[in-house]
C-alpha positions as semicolon CSV with decimal commas, in nm:
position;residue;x (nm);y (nm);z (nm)
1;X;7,892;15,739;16,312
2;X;8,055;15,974;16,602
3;X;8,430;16,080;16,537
4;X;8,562;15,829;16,795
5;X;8,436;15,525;16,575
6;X;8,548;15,707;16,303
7;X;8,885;15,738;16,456
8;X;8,894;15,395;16,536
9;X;8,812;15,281;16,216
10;X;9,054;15,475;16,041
11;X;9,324;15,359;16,330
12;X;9,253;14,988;16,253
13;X;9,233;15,057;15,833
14;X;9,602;15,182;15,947
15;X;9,695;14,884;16,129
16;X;9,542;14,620;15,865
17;X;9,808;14,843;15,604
18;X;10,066;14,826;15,862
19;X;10,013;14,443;15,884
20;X;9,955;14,398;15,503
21;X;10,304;14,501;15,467
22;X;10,483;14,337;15,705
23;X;10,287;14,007;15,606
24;X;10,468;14,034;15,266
25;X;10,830;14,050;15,397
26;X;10,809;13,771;15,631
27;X;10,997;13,476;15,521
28;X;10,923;13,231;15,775
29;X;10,636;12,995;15,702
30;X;10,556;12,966;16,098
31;X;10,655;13,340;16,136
32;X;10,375;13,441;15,877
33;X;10,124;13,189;16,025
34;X;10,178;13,362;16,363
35;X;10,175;13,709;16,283
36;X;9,866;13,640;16,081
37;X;9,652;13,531;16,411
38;X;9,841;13,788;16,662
39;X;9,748;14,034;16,364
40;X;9,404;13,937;16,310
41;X;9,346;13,893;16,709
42;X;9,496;14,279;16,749
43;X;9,282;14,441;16,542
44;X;8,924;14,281;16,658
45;X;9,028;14,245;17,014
46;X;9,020;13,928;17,064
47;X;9,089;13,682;17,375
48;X;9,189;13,392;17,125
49;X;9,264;13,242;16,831
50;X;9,317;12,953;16,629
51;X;9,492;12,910;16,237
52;X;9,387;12,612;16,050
53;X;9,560;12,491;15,780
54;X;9,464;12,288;15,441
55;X;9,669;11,929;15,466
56;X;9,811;11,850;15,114
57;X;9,578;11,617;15,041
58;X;9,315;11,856;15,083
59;X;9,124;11,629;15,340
60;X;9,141;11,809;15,715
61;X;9,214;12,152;15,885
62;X;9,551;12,069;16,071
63;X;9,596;12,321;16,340
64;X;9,931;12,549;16,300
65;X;9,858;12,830;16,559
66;X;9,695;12,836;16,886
67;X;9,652;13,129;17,117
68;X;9,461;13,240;17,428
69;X;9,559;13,514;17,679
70;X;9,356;13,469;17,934
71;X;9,465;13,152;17,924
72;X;9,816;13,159;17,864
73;X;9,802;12,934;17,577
74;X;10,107;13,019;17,308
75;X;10,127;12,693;17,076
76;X;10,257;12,626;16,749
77;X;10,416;12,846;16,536
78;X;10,759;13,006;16,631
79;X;10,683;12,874;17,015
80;X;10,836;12,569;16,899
81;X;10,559;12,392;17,108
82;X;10,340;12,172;16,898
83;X;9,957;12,116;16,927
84;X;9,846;11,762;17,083
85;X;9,478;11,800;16,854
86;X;9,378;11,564;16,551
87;X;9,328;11,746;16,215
88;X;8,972;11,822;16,160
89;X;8,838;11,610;15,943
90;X;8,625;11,773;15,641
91;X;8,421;11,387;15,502
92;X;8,269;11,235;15,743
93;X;8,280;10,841;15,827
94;X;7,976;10,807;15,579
95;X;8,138;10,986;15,284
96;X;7,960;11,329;15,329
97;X;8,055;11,647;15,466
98;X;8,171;11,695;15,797
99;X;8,029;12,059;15,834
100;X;7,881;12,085;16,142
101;X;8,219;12,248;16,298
102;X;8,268;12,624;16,272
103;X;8,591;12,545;16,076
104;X;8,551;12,290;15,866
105;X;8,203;12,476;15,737
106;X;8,404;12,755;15,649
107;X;8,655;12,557;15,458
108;X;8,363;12,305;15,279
109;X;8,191;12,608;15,188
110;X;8,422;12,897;15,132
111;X;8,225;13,124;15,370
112;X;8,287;13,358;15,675
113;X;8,055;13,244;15,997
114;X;8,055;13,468;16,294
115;X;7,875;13,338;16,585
116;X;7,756;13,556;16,860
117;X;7,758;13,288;17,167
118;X;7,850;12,941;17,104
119;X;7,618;12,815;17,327
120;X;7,314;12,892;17,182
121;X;7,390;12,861;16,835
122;X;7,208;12,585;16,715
123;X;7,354;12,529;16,335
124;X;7,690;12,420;16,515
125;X;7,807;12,118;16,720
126;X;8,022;12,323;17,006
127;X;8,046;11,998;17,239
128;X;8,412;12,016;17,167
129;X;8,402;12,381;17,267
130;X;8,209;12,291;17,572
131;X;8,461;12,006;17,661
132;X;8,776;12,249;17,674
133;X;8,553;12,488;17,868
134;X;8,459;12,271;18,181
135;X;8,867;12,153;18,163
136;X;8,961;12,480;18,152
137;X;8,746;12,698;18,350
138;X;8,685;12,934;18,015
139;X;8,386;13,037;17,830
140;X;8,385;13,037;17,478
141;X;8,156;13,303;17,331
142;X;8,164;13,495;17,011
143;X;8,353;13,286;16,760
144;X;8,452;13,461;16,379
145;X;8,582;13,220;16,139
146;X;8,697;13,358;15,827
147;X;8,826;13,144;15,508
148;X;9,189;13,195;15,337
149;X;9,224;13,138;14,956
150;X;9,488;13,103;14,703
151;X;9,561;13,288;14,385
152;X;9,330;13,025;14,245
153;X;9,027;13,098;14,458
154;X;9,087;12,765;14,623
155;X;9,105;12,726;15,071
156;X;9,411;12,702;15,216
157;X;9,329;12,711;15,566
158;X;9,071;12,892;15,822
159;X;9,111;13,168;16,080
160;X;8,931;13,169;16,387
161;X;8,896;13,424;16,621
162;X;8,710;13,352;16,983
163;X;8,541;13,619;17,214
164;X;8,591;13,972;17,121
165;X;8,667;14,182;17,395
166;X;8,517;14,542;17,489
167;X;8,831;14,738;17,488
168;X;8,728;14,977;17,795
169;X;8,530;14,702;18,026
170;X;8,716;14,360;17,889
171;X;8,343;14,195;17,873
172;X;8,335;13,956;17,568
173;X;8,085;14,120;17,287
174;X;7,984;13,961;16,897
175;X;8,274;14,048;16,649
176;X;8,093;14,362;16,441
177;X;8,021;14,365;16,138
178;X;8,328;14,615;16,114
179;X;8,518;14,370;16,265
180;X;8,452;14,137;16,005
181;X;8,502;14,284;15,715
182;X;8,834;14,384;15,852
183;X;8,922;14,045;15,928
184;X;8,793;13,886;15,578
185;X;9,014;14,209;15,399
186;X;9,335;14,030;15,630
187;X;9,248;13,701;15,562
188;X;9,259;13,810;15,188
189;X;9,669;13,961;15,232
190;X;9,768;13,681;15,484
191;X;9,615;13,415;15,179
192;X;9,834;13,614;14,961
193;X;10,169;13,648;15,133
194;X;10,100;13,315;15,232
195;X;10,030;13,185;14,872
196;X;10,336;13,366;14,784
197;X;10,589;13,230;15,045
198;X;10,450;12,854;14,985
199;X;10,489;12,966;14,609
200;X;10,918;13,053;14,709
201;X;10,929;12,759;14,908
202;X;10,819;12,530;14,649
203;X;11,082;12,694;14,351
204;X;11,321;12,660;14,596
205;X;11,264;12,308;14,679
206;X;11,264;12,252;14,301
207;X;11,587;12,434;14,260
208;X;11,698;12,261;14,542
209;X;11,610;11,933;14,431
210;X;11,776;12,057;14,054
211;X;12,094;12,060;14,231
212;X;12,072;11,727;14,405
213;X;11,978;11,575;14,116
214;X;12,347;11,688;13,977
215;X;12,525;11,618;14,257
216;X;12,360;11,291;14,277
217;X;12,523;11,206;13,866
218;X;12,867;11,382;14,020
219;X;12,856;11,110;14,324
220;X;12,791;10,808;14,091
221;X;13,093;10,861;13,888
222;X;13,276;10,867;14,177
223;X;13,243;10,660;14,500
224;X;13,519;10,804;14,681
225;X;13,377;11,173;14,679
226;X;12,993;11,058;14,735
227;X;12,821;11,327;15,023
228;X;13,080;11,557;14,939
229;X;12,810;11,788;14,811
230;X;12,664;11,754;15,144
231;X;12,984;11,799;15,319
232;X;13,115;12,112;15,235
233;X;12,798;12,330;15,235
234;X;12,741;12,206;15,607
235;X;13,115;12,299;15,702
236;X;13,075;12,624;15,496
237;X;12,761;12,718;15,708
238;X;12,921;12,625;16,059
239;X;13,188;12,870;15,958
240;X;12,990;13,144;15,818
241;X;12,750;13,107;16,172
242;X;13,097;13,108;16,384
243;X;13,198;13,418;16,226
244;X;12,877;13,580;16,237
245;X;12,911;13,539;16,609
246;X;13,258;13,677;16,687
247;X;13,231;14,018;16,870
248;X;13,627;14,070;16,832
249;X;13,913;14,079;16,550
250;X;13,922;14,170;16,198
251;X;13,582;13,986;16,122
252;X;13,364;14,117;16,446
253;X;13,144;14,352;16,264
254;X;13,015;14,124;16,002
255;X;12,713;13,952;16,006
256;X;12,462;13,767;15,768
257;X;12,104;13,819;15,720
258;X;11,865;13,440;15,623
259;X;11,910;13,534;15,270
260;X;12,276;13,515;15,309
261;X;12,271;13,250;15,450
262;X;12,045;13,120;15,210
263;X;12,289;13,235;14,928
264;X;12,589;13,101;15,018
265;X;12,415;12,777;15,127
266;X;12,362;12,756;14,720
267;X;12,710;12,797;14,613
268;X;12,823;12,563;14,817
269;X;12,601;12,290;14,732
270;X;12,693;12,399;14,304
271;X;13,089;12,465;14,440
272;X;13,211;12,168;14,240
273;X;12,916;12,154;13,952
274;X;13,163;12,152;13,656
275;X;13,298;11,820;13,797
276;X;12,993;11,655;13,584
277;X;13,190;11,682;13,285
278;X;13,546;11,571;13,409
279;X;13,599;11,194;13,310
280;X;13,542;10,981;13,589
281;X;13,879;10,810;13,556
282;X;14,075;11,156;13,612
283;X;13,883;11,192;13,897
284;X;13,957;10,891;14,044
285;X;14,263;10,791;13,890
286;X;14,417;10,565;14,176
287;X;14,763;10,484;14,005
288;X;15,022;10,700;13,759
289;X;14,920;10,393;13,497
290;X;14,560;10,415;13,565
291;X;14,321;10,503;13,257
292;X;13,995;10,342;13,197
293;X;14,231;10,033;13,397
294;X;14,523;10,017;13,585
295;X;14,797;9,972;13,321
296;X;15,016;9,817;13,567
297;X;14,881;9,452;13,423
298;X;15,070;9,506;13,085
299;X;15,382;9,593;13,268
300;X;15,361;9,321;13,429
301;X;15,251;9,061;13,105
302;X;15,624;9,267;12,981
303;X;15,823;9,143;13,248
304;X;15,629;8,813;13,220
305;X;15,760;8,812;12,876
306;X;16,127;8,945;12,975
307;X;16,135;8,634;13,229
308;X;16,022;8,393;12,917
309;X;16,272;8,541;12,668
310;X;16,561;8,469;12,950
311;X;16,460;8,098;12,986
312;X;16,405;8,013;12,641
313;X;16,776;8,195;12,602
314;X;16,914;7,964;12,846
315;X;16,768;7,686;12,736
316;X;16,906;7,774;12,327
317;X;17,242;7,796;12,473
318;X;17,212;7,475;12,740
319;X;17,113;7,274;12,393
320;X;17,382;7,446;12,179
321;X;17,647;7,296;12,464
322;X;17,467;6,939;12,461
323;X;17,771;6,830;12,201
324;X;18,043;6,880;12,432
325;X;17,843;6,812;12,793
326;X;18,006;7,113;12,986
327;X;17,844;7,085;13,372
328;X;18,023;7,356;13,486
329;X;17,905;7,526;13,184
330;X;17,486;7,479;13,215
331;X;17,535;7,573;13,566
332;X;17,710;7,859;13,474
333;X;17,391;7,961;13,222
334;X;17,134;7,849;13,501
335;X;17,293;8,116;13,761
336;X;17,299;8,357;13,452
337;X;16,952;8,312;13,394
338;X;16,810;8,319;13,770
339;X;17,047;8,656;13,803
340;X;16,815;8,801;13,521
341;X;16,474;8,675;13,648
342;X;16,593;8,829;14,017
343;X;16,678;9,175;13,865
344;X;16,323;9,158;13,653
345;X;16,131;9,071;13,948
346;X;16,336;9,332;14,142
347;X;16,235;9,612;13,871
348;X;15,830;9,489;13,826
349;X;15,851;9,494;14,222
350;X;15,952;9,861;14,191
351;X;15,711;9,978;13,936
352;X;15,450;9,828;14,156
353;X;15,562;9,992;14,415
354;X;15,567;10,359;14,293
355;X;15,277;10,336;14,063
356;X;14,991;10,471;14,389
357;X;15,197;10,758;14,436
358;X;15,130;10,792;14,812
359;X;15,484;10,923;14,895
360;X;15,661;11,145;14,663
361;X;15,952;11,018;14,476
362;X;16,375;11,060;14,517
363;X;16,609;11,167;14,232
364;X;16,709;10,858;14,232
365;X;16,346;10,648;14,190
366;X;16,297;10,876;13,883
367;X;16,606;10,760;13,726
368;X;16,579;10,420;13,787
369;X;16,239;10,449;13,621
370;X;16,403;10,615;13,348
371;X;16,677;10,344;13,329
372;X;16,417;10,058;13,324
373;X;16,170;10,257;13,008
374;X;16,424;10,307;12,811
375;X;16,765;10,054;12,870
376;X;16,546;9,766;12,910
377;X;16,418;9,599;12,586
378;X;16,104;9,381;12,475
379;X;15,987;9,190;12,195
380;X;15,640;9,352;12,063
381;X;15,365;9,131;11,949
382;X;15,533;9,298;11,617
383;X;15,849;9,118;11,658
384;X;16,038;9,410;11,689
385;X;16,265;9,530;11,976
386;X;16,106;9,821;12,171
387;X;16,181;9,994;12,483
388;X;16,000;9,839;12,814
389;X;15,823;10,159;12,874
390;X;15,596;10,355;12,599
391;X;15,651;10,769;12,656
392;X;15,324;10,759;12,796
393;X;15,408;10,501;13,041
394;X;15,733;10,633;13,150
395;X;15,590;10,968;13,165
396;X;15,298;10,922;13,437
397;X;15,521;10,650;13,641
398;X;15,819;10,980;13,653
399;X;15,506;11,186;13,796
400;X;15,709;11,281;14,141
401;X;15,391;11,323;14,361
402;X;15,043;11,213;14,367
403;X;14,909;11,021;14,051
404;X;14,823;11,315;13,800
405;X;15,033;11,421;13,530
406;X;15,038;11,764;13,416
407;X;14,739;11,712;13,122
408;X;14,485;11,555;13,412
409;X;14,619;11,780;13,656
410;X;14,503;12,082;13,382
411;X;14,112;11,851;13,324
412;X;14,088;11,837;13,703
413;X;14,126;12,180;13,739
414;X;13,921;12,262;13,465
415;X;13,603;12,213;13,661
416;X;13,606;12,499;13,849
417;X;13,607;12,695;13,469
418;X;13,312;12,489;13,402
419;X;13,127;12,546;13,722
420;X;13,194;12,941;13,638
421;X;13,087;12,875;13,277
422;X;12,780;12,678;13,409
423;X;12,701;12,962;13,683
424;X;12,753;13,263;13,497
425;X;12,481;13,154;13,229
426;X;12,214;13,133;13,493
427;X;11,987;13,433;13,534
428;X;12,061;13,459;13,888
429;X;11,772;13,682;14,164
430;X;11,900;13,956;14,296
431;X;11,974;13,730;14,671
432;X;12,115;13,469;14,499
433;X;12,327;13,716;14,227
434;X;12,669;13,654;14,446
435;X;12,635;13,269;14,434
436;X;12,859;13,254;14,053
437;X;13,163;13,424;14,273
438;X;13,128;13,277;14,599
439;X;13,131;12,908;14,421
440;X;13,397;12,962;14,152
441;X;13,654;13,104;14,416
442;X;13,693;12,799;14,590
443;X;14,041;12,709;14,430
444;X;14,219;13,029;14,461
445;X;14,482;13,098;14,708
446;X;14,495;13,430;14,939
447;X;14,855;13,442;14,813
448;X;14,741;13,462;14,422
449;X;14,864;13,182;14,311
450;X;14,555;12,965;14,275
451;X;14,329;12,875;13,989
452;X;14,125;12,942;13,787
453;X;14,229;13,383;13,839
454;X;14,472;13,389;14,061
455;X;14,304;13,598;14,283
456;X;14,442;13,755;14,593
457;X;14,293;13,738;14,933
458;X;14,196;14,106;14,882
459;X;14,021;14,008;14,587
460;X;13,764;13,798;14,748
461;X;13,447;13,815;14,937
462;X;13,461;13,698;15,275
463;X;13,195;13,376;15,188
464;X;13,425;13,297;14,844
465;X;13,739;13,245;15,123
466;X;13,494;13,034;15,375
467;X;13,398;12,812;15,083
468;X;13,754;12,795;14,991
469;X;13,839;12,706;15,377
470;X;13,592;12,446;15,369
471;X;13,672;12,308;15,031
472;X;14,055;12,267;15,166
473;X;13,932;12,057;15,488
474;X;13,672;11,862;15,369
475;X;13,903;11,738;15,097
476;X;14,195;11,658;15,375
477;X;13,955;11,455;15,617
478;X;13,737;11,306;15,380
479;X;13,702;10,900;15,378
480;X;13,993;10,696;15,209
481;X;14,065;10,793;14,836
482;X;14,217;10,513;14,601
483;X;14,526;10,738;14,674
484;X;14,585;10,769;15,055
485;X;14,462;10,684;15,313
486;X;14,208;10,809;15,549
487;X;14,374;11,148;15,720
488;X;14,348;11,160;16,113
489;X;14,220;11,516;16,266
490;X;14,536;11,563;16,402
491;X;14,771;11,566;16,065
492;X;14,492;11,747;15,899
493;X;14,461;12,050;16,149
494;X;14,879;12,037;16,104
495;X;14,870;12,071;15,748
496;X;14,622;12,349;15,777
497;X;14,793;12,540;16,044
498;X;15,118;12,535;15,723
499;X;14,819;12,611;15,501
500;X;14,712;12,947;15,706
501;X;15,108;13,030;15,722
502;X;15,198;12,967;15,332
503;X;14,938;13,143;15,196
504;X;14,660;12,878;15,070
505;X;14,389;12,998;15,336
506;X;14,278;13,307;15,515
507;X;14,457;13,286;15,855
508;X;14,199;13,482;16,012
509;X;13,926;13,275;15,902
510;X;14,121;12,965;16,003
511;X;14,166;13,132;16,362
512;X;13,754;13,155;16,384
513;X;13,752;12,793;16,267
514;X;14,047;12,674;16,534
515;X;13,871;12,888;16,820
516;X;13,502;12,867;16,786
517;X;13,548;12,490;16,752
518;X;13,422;12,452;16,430
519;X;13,692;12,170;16,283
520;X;13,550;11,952;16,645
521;X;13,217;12,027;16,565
522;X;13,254;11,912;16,203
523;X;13,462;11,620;16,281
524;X;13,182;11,451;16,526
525;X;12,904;11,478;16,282
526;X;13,092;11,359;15,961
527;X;13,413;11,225;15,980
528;X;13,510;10,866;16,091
529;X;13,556;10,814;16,493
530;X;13,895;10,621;16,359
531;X;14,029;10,951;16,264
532;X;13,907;11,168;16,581
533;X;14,259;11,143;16,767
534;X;14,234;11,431;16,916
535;X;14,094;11,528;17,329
536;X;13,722;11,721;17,302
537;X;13,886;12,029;17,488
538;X;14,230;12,030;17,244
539;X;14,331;12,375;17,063
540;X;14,592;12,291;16,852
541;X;14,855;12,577;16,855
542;X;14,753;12,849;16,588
543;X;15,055;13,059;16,455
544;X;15,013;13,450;16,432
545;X;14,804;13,554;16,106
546;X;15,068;13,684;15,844
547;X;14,930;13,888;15,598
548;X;14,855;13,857;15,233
């Protein structure tokens, strides 16, 4: 062997390392499956190329990569250009083995074939070969088809290499048998990182499909927060891909890598996990009276009650006054009576009224509720005289905004310590070690005062404040609640522009979000078109950032 083949070896043993290596960081499925063939076509100079892969079923060679430079053919793969040819079939219409192609044999019988001209090879049906030639003007020659296997010894797919070319004339020669051997000792690394990358894919569809699978149980306990899980990990990642692409202000110099991406993807999808062990009717409650039912119906049966006791009073004294026949005097006691019903209709009117909580409530609302629990009287199913109102009652129908008192309040914002006691226990990979903090951040305030640490702005990672962001708008524009309304875009952008301003949110953050358009771009995919009030090209005005 003269030095120059020796030094050619060598260089290609070097480049098959180089490859080997750079196989195994590749993350993309197409990326791999490309730089396989351009890898394998690079080192055994040759014109074209073609990667086969196993379907799932294990029944046909469906092509993934297609290349030919003479030809200007780039298809497949990270072209984004898809290949127009039928899987290869590998049983034939009579139940035997379709073999008679240079792929399939290789994949039926787990062996390399290298052909010197496809024209005179006789063990092999070319007429497709021959086909594409007289469309194409090209002449297929030496064909190498080498098999790729799995950790199990099992074939995932075929590469085939067409026409080696001579590197000084450019005349198309047989692969050698160096060639080969090079090839087979790729195929063998590109079956591996291949194996392995299928191998991630798959745990992280599972792991995927784990988290689902808990968001699903969160969304059937409650209807009116069902797709949040979907919602606020695709506003998270709009943000995070705004931000990345800033050039100026405080955030221009960061930037995310597909594992970050990847990473906070995660935490947003498990950013409200603990709420699977928050009772449903906290979550929902739709009323101050509300509990496993809306208590509202006993009040109610009370007045009922109040309205009965009034008339059968009436009546007692009409029949005590019977003796002396007094007209003057029954009328009296029927206007008496009617005065009553009116002022208990008037007060079951106004518990009804203030029992959503949808506006907050006056001084004066809270002491007429106080007046009506406890100066009003009813007759128990005990007999006994009792005040209208129970503490509990008069206690969550005083609740001055919203419909939580301060014990659900405290079980509503204990999920987010149960997400972090959930996510902490998880042995976390090192790419996905961050996803515990960026998910349990997403109820503290940049001003300290949120839950469950009270952590400062400066006290979070840029990803825990997007998720926070995100948490804040999804919440504000999501469909009705049993509590409010839907919220238009406009009102919603208003109360975040006081948000930015008081505290609540990172201002600079909520500057990307206002002027990369990423509250428009969110709103047209997922929010109602009833609630889009707002002109394509508006900016609403965004206050300078204060600082926190």
């Amino acid at each position: 062997m003269t030095m120059d083949l020796v030094g050619d070896l060598l260089g290609r043993l070097d480049q098959l390392n180089a490859i080997g290596a750079a196989l195994s960081k590749e993350r993309d499925i197409n990326g791999l499956l490309e730089g396989i063939l351009i890898a394998a076509k690079n080192i055994t100079q040759a014109d074209g190329g073609t990667l086969y892969r196993m379907t799932e079923d294990g029944s046909a060679l469906r092509f993934e990569i297609m290349r030919t430079n003479s030809l200007d053919i780039f298809l497949g793969g990270t072209t984004g250009r898809s290949i127009a040819f039928a899987p290869l079939q590998l049983i034939n219409a009579e139940g035997g083995f379709n073999d008679t192609m240079v792929a399939t044999y290789v994949a039926i019988h787990d062996r390399t074939v290298n052909v010197a001209d496809a024209y005179t090879e006789p063990e092999f049906d070319f007429s497709g070969t021959r086909k594409f030639d007289t469309q194409t003007g090209y002449r297929s020659q030496s064909f190498l088809a080498v098999p790729l296997k799995n950790f199990e010894g099992e074939v995932i797919g075929v590469l085939q290499l067409i026409n080696a070319m001579e590197p000084d004339t450019g005349r198309v020669v047989t692969f050698s048998e160096a060639d080969q051997r090079l090839v087979e000792s790729l195929a063998s690394q590109a079956a591996i990182a291949l194996s392995n990358r299928l191998l991630v894919n798959q745990l992280e569809t599972l792991f995927e499909a784990f988290i689902k699978l808990i968001n699903t149980a969160i969304d059937e306990k409650s209807p009116y927060a069902r797709g949040r899980f979907l919602r606020v990990p695709a506003l998270t990642m709009m943000l995070a891909e705004a931000v990345d692409a800033v050039t100026e202000g405080p955030y221009a110099s960061f930037s995310m890598t597909e594992r970050d991406r990847y990473e906070l993807k995660i935490a947003g999808m498990l950013h409200d996990c603990g709420k699977i062990a928050t009772p449903v009717h906290v979550v929902d409650k739709a009323t101050k009276l509300q509990t496993l039912y809306d208590r509202i119906g006993l009040i109610d049966t009370r007045f009922e009650v109040l309205k009965r006791d009034a008339e059968i009073a009436m009546l007692r004294q009409q029949l005590a006054l019977r003796t002396c026949t007094d007209p003057a005097a029954e009328a009296a006691l029927a206007e008496q009576k009617q005065a009553a019903v009116t002022r208990i209709e008037a007060d079951r009117a106004f518990l009804r009224e203030v029992n959503p909580g949808q506006t907050a409530m006056t001084d004066a609302q809270l002491q007429r509720v106080r007046e009506i629990g406890t100066q009003r009287r009813w007759t128990n199913p005990e007999g006994a005289s009792s005040p209208f109102l129970s503490g509990d009652e008069l206690e969550n129908l005083s609740i001055r905004r919203g419909t939580l008192n301060p014990q659900e309040r405290e079980i509503v914002n204990h999920h987010i310590v149960a997400t972090n006691q959930m996510l902490e226990q998880v042995p976390w990979p090192k790419h996905l070690k961050n996803v515990p903090e960026y998910a349990g951040a997403h109820h503290e305030r940049m001003d300290g005062t949120g839950y469950p640490k009270g952590l400062t702005r400066h006290q979070m990672s840029l990803q825990a404040r997007m998720l926070a962001l995100s948490d804040v708008f999804e919440a504000l524009t999501s469909a009705k609640r049993p509590y409010r309304p839907r919220m238009k875009l406009s009102k919603a952008l208003e109360m975040m522009v006081r948000f930015s301003k008081n505290g609540h949110i990172d201002p600079d953050l909520f500057d990307v979000f206002m002027r990369q358009g990423v509250y428009r771009r969110y709103a047209e995919q997922f929010m109602n078109p009833e609630q889009l009030d707002l002109p394509a090209d508006t900016l609403p005005y965004v206050a300078p950032s204060p600082v926190f």
